[in-house]
ZADO-1210 file (C-alpha; in nm, 4 decimals, padded with zeros to 6 digits):
<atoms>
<atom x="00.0000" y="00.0000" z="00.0000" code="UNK" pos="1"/>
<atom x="00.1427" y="00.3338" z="-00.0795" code="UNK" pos="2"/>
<atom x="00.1367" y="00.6074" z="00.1587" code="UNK" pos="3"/>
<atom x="-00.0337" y="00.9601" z="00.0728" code="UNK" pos="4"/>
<atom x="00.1949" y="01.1857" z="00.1076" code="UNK" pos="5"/>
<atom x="00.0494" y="01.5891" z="00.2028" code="UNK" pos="6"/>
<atom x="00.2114" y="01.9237" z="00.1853" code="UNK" pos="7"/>
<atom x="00.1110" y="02.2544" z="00.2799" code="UNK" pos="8"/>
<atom x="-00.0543" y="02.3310" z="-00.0907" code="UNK" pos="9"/>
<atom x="-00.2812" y="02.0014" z="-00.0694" code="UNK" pos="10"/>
<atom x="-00.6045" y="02.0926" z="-00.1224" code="UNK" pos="11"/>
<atom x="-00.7439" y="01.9064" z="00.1647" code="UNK" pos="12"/>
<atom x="-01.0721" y="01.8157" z="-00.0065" code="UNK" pos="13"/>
<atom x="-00.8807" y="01.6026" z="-00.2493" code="UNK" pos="14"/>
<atom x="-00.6262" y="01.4249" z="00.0023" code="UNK" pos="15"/>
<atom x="-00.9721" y="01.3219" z="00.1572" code="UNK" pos="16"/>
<atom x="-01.1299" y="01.1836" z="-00.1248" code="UNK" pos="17"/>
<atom x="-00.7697" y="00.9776" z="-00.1708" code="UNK" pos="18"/>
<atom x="-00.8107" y="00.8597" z="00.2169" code="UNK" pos="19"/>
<atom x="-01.1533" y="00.7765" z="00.1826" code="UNK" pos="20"/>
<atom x="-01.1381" y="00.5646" z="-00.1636" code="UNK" pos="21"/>
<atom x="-00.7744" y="00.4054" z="-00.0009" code="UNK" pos="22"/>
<atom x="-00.9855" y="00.2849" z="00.3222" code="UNK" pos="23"/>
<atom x="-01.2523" y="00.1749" z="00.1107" code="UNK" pos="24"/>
<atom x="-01.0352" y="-00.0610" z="-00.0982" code="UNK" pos="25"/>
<atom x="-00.7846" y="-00.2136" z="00.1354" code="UNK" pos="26"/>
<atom x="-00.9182" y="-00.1043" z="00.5019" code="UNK" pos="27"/>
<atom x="-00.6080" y="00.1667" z="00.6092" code="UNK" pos="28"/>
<atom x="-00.4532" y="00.4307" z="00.4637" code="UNK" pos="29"/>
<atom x="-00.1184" y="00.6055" z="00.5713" code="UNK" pos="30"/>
<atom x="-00.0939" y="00.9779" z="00.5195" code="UNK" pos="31"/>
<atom x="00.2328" y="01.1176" z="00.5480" code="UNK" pos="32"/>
<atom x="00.3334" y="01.4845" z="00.6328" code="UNK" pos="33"/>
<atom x="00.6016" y="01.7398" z="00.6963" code="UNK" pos="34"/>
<atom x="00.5869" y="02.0501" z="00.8918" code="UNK" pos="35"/>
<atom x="00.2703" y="02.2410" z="01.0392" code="UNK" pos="36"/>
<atom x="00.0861" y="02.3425" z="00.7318" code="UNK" pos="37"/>
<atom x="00.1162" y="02.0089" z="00.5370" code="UNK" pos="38"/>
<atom x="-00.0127" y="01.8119" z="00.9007" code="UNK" pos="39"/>
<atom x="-00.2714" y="02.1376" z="00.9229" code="UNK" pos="40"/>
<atom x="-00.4083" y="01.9967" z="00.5770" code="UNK" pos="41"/>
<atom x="-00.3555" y="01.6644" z="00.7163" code="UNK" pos="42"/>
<atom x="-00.5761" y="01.6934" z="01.0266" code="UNK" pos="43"/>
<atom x="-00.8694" y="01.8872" z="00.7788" code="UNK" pos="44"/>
<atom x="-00.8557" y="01.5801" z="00.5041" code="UNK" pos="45"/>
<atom x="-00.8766" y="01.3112" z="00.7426" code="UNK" pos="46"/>
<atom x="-01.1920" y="01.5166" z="00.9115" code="UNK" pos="47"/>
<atom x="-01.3307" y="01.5412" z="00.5898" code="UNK" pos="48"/>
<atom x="-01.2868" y="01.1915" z="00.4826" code="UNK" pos="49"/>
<atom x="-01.4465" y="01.0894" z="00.8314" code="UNK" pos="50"/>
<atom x="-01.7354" y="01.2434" z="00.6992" code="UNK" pos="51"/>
<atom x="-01.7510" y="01.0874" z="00.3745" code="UNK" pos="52"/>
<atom x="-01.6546" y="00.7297" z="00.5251" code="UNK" pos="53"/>
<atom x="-01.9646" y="00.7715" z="00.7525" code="UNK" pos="54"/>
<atom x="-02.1993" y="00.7957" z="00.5063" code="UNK" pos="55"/>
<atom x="-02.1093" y="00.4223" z="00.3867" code="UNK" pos="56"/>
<atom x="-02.1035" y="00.3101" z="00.7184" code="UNK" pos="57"/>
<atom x="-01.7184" y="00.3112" z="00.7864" code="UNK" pos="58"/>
<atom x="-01.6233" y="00.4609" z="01.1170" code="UNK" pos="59"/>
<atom x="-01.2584" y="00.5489" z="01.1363" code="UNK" pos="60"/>
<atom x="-00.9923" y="00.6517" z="01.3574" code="UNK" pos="61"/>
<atom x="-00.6672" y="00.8107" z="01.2855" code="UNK" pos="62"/>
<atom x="-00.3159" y="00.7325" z="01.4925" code="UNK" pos="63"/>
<atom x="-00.0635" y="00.9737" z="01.4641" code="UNK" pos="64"/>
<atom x="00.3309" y="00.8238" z="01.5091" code="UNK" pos="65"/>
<atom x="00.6543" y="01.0086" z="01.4328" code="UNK" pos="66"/>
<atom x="00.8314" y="00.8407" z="01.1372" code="UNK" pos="67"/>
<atom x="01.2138" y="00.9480" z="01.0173" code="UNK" pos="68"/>
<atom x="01.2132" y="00.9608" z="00.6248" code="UNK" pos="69"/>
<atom x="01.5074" y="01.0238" z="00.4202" code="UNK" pos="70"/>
<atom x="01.4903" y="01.3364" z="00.1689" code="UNK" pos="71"/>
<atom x="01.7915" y="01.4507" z="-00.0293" code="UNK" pos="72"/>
<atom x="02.0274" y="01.2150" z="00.1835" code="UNK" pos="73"/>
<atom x="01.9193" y="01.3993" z="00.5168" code="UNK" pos="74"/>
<atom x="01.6957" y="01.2367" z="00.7673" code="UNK" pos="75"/>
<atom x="01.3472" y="01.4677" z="00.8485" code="UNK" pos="76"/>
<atom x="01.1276" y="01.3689" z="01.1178" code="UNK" pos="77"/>
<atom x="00.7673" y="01.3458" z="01.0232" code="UNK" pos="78"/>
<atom x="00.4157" y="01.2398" z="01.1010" code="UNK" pos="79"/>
<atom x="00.2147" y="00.9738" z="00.9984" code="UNK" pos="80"/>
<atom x="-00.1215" y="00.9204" z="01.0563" code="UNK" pos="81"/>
<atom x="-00.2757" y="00.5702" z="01.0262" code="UNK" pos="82"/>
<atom x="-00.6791" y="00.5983" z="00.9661" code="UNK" pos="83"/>
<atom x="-00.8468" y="00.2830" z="00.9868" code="UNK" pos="84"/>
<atom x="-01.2357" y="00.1563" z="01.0748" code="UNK" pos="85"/>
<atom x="-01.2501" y="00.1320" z="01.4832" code="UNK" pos="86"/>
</atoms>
């Protein structure tokens, strides 16, 4: 499964429709951000997809965990959230 990865430009309506149609088809996604804006639209998308899920009947919840991820041969700390039905 690939991980969806958000930045601060990600319109957060589309990262949710990606979350919801990834939890729909194999039961978890993995959203992956970097800094405060791109976990801001993060936090929105996965809202928003909550929404969307619940109207098929999927209730999810999201887990946040610090990942390190290499970019340009330096190590960056970031967040990943795991959404999956409860």
């Amino acid at each position: 499964m690939d991980i969806i990865k958000v930045s601060a430009t990600s319109r957060s309506s589309a990262v949710a429709g990606a979350i919801a149609g990834v939890v729909r088809d194999n039961k978890r996604a993995e959203v992956q951000a970097i800094g405060a804006g791109a976990v801001n639209q993060t936090v929105k998308a996965i809202i928003l997809a909550t929404g969307y899920l619940k109207i098929d009947g999927i209730f999810v919840v999201a887990m946040p965990e610090f990942v390190d991820v290499e970019i340009e041969d330096k190590v960056r700390t970031a967040i990943k959230f795991v959404v999956e039905p409860r």
